[in-house]
C-alpha positions as CSV (number, residue, x, y, z in Angstrom):
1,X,0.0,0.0,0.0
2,X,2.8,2.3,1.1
3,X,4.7,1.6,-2.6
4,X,1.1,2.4,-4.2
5,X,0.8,6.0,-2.7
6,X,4.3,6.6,-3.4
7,X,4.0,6.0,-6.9
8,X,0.7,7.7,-7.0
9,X,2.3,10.9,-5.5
10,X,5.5,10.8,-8.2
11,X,3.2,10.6,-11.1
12,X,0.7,13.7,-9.8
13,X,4.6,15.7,-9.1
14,X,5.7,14.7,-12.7
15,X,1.7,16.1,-14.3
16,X,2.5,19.3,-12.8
17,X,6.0,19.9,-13.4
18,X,4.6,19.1,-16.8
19,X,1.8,22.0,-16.8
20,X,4.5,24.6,-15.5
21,X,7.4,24.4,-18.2
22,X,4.7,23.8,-21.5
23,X,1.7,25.6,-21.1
24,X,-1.3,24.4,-23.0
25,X,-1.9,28.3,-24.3
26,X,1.8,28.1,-26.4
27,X,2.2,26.4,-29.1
28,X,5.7,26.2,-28.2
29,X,8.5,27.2,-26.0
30,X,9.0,30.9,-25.9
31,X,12.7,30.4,-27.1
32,X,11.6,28.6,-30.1
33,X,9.5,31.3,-31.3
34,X,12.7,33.3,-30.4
35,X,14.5,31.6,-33.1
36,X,12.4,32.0,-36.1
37,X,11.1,35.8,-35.0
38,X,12.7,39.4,-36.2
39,X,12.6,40.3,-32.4
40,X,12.0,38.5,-29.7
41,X,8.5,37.6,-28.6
42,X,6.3,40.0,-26.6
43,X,6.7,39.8,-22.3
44,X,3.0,38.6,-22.2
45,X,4.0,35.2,-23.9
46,X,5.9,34.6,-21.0
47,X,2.8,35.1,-19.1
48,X,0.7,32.7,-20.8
49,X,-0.7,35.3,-23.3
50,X,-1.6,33.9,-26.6
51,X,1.0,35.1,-29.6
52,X,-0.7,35.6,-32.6
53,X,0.6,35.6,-36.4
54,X,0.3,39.5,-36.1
55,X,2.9,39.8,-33.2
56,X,5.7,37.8,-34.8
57,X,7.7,39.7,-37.8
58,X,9.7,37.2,-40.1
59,X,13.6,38.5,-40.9
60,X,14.8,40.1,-44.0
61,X,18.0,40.8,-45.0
62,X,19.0,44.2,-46.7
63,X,19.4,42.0,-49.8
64,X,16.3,40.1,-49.7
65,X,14.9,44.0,-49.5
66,X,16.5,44.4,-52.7
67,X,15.8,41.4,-54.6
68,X,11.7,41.3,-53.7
69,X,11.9,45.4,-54.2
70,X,13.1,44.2,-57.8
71,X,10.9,41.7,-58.7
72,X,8.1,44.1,-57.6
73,X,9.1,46.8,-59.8
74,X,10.1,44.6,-62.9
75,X,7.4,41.9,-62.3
76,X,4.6,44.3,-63.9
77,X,6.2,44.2,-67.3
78,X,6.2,40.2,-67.6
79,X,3.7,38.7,-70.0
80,X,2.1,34.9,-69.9
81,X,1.7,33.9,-73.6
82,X,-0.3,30.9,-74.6
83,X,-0.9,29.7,-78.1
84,X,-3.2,28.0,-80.5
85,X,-2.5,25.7,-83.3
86,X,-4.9,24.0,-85.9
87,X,-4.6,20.2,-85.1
88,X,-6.3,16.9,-86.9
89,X,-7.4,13.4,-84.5
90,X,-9.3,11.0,-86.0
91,X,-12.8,12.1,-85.0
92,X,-11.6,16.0,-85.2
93,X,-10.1,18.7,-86.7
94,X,-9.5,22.5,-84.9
95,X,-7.8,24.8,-82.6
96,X,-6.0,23.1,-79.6
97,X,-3.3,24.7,-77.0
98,X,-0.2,24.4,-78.3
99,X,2.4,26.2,-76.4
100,X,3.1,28.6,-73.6
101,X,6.1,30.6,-72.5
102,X,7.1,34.3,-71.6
103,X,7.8,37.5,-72.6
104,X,7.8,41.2,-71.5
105,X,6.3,44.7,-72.3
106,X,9.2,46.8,-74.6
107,X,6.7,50.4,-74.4
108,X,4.0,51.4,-74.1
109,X,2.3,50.8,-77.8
110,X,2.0,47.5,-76.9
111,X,4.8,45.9,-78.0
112,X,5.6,42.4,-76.6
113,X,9.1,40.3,-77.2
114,X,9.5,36.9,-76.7
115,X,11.3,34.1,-78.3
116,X,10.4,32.6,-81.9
117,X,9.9,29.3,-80.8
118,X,7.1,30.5,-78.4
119,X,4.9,31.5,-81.0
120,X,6.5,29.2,-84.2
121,X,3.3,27.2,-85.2
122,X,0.8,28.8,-83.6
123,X,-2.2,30.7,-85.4
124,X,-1.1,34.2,-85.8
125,X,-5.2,35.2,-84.9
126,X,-4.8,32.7,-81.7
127,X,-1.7,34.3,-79.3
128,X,-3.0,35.7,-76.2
129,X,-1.1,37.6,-73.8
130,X,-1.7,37.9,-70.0
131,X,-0.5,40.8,-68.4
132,X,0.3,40.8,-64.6
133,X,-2.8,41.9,-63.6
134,X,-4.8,39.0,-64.9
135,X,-5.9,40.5,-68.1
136,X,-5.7,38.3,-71.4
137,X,-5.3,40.6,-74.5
138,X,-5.6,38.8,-78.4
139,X,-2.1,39.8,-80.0
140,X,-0.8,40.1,-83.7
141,X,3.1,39.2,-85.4
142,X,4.5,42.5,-86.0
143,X,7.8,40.1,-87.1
144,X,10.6,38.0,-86.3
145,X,13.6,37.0,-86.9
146,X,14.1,33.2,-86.5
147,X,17.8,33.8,-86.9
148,X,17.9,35.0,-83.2
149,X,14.7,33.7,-82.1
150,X,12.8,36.6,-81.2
151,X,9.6,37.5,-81.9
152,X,7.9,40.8,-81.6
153,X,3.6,40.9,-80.5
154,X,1.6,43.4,-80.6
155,X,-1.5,44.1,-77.8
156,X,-4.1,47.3,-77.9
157,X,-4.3,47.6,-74.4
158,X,-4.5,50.6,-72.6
159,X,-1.6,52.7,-71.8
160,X,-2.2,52.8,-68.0
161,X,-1.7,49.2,-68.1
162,X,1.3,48.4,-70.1
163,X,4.5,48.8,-67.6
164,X,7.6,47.9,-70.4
165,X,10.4,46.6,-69.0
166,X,14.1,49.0,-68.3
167,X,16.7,47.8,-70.9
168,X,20.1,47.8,-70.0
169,X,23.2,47.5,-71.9
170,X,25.2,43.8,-72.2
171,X,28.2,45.1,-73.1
172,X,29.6,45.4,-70.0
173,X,28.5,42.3,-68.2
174,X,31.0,39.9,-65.7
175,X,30.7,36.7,-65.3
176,X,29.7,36.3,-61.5
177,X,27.4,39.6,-61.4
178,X,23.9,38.4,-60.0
179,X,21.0,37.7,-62.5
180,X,17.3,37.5,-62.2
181,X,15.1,35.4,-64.1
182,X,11.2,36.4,-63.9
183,X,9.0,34.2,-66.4
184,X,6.4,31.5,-66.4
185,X,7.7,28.0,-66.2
186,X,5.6,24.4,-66.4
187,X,2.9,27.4,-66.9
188,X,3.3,28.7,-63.2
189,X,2.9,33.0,-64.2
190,X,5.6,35.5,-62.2
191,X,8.3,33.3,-61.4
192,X,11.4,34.8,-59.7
193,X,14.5,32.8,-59.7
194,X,18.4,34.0,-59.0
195,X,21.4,33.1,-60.5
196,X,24.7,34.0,-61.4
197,X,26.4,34.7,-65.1
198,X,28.4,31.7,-65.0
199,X,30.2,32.3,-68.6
200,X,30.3,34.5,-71.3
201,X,30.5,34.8,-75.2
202,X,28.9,31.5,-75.7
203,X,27.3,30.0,-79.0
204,X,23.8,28.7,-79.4
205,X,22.4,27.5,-82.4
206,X,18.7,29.1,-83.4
207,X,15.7,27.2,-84.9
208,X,17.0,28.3,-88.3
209,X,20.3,26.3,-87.6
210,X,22.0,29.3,-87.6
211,X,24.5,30.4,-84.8
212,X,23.6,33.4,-82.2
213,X,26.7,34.1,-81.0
214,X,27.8,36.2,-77.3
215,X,25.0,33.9,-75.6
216,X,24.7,34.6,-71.5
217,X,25.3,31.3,-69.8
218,X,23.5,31.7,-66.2
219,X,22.6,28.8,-63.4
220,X,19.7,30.5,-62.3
221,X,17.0,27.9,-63.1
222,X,15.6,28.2,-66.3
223,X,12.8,25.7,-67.7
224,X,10.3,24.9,-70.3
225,X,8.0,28.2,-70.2
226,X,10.5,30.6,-69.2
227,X,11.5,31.1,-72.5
228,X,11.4,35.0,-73.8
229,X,11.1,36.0,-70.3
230,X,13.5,38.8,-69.2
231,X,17.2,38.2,-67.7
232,X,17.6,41.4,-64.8
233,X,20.9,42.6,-63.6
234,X,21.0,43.5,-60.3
235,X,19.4,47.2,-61.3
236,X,16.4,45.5,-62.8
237,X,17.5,46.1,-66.2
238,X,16.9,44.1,-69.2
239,X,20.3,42.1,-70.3
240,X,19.2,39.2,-72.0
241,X,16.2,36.8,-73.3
242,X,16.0,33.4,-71.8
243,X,16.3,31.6,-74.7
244,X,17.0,28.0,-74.3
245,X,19.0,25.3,-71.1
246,X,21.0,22.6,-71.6
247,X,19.6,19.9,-70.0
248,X,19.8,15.9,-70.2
249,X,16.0,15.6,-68.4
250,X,14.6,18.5,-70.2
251,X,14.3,20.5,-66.9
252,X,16.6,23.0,-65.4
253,X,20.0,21.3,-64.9
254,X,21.9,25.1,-63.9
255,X,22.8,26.1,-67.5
256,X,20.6,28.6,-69.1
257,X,21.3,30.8,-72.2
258,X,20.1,33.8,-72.6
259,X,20.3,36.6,-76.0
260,X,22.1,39.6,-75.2
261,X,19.6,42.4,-74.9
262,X,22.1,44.7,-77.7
263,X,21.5,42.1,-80.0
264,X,17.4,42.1,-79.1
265,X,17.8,45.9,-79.1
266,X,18.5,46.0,-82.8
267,X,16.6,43.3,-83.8
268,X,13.4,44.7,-82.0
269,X,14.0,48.3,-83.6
270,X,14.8,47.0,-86.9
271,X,10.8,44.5,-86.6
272,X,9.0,47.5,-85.5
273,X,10.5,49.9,-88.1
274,X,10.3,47.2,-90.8
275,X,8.7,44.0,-90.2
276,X,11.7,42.2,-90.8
277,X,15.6,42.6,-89.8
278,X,17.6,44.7,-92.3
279,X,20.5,42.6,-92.3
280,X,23.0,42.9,-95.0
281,X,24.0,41.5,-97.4
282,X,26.5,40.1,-100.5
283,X,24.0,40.5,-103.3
284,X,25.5,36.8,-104.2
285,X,24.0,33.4,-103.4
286,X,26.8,31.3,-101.9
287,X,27.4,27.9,-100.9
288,X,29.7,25.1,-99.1
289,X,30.9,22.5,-101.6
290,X,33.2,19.3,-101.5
291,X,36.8,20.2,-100.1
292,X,37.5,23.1,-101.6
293,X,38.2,26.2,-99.3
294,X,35.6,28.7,-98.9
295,X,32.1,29.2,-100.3
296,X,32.0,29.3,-103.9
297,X,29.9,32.2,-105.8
298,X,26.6,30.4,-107.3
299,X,24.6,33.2,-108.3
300,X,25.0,37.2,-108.3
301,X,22.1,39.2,-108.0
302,X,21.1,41.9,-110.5
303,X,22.3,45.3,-109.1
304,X,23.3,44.1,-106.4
305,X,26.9,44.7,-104.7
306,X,28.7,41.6,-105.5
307,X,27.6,42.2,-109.8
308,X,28.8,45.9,-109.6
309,X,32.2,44.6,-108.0
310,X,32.1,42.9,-110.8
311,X,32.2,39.0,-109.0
312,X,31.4,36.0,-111.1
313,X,29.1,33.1,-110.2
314,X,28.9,29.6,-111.6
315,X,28.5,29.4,-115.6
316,X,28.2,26.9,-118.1
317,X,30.4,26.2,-121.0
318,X,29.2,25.3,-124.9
319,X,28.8,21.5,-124.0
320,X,26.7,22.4,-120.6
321,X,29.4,21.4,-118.6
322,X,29.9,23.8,-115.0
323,X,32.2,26.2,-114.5
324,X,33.5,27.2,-111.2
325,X,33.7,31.0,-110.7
326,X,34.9,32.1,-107.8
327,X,35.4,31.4,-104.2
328,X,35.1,33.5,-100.9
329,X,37.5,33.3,-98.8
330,X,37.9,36.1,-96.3
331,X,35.9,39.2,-95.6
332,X,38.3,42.3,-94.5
333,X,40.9,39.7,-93.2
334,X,38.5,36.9,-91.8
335,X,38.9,33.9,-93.2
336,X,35.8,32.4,-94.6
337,X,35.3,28.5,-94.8
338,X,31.8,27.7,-93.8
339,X,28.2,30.0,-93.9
340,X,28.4,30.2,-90.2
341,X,31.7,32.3,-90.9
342,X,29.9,34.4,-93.6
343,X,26.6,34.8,-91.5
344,X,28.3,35.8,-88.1
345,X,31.3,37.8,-90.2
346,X,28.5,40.5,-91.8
347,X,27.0,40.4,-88.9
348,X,29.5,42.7,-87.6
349,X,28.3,45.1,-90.5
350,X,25.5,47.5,-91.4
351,X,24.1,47.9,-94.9
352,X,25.8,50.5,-96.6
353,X,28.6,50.3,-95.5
354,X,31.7,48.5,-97.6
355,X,34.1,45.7,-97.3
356,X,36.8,43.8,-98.8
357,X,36.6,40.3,-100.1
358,X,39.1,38.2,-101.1
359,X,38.1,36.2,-103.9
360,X,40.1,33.0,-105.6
361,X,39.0,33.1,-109.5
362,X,41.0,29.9,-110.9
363,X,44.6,30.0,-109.8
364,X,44.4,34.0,-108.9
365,X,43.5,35.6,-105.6
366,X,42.9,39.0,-106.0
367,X,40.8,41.4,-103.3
368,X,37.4,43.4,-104.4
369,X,35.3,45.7,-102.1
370,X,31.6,45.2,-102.1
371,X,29.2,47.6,-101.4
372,X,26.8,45.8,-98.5
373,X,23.2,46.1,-99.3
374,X,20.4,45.4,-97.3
375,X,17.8,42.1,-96.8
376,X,14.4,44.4,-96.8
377,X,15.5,46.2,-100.4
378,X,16.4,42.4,-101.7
């Protein structure tokens, strides 16, 4: 009897020691809310006081200040596109979604940019664009240029509602200067993830097969749907078009590329102005061929540069038989072996403006200067 009370006597001590250190009013310890608080929690919770949500203030660094200060300010000029595309089943035939990805308000005419392969396939009467605040305007193709896989929309919306986007410069970007990514990934609208530029000068090749060279390699997390959303330097300027990862699961694997925003800057200028890219141009049609060492001449256009520098393309002789005429190989010192070389080597040019060629006819090499002219006259 004497070991029953004892035991009965322990176990009533032990119940209230219990009810003195963990009060059924706190949801936990004082010094755990402590831990995860701005300042420490108020005297009254020591007192048995409930602590509400309102009474706890959650920490932020002076550069988590920054970073949510700029996605709050550059957030308002991302744009959710979605597309349509005709498509036939076996009982059907008609419009079904075909795509999504990003993009981002250039002014305040309406102008949207986003990449080429966002909106390649799609019915040019069925691209809608979803500004931040929920609203879904119809957009039209003012151009492209599938070279550099942009694309340029256009929305009537009103003014008071278009917020476009601060464009910065890329020419004087370092590799390890922080990034920001803001798009629409999986489908999932104002997305913010942060990177790094991890490299520099890199070469992607566009949907055309054609290289876009000075690409932005960044880890921050890039995936399917981010595409032709906005790359942010630490300012919240524009510096680049998430453009395309490299990834062995098709997700983010930490290497994103991204267009330099001077080469968007010309390219969107050049689509608004003209529909198309003024890029220029030869005036010849030239081709890769067997071994030999540069692009041989096929055809010259009429009036154009190359036939007023007076450069020869292929001709026939009086039995039909081809002859060769002659072969680029440089452009002001550049040597030129593939059409990569040519594309990326005029590139560095405006039409207008001249250049010299070195040209092999037969057995001769001799050196020409060409007038450039322009892809929109041609």
């Amino acid at each position: 009897m004497k070991n029953f009370l004892l035991s009965f006597l322990i176990v009533v001590a032990a119940f209230a020691a219990g009810r003195y250190f963990f009060p059924a009013e706190t949801a936990a310890p004082p010094a755990l809310l402590n831990v995860v608080a701005h300042r420490p929690a108020p005297d009254r919770a020591s007192a048995g006081e409930r602590v509400t949500p309102a009474d706890v203030t959650l920490a932020s660094t002076p550069e988590e200040e920054r970073t949510i200060r700029l996605f709050e300010e550059a957030s308002p000029a991302v744009c959710f596109i979605t597309t349509k595309a005709m498509r036939r089943s076996f009982w059907s035939y008609g419009e079904v979604e075909s795509g999504s990805g990003s993009g981002f308000l250039w002014d305040r005419e309406g102008h949207v940019i986003t990449n080429f392969h966002v909106i390649n396939g799609a019915n040019t009467s069925s691209i809608a664009v979803t500004l931040s605040n929920g609203k879904t305007y119809n957009a039209r193709v003012v151009g492209f240029e599938r070279e550099k896989d942009l694309a340029v929309l256009k929305i009537d919306a009103p003014a008071a509602e278009l917020q476009p986007i601060r464009v910065g410069s890329s020419q004087n970007i370092r590799v390890g200067q922080s990034v920001y990514a803001i798009g629409n990934p999986f489908g999932l609208d104002q997305t913010l993830t942060t990177g790094v530029v991890s490299a520099l000068d890199r070469e992607i090749r566009s949907q055309a097969g054609v290289p876009i060279k000075g690409a932005i390699q960044t880890d921050a997390a890039i995936n399917p749907g981010n595409s032709g959303g906005p790359l942010l330097n630490s300012s919240g300027e524009l510096i680049g078009v998430n453009t395309s990862i490299y990834s062995p699961s098709g997700a983010s694997a930490g290497i994103g590329f991204s267009i330099p925003v001077d080469i968007v800057r010309y390219v969107v200028d050049d689509v608004i102005r003209y529909g198309e890219v003024r890029r220029p141009v030869l005036g010849a049609d030239l081709r890769q061929y067997g071994r030999i060492n540069g692009l041989i001449v096929v055809t010259v256009d009429p009036g154009g540069g190359a036939q007023a520098a007076g450069i020869q393309g292929l001709s026939r002789d009086a039995r039909g038989s081809l002859i060769l005429g002659d072969v680029l190989v440089a452009i002001n010192g550049s040597p030129i072996r593939t059409t990569s070389d040519l594309y990326l080597e005029l590139e560095k040019y405006e039409p207008g403006q001249v250049v010299k060629l070195t040209i092999v006819r037969g057995d001769r090499e001799g050196k020409v200067d060409v007038r450039l002219g322009s892809s929109v006259d041609g």
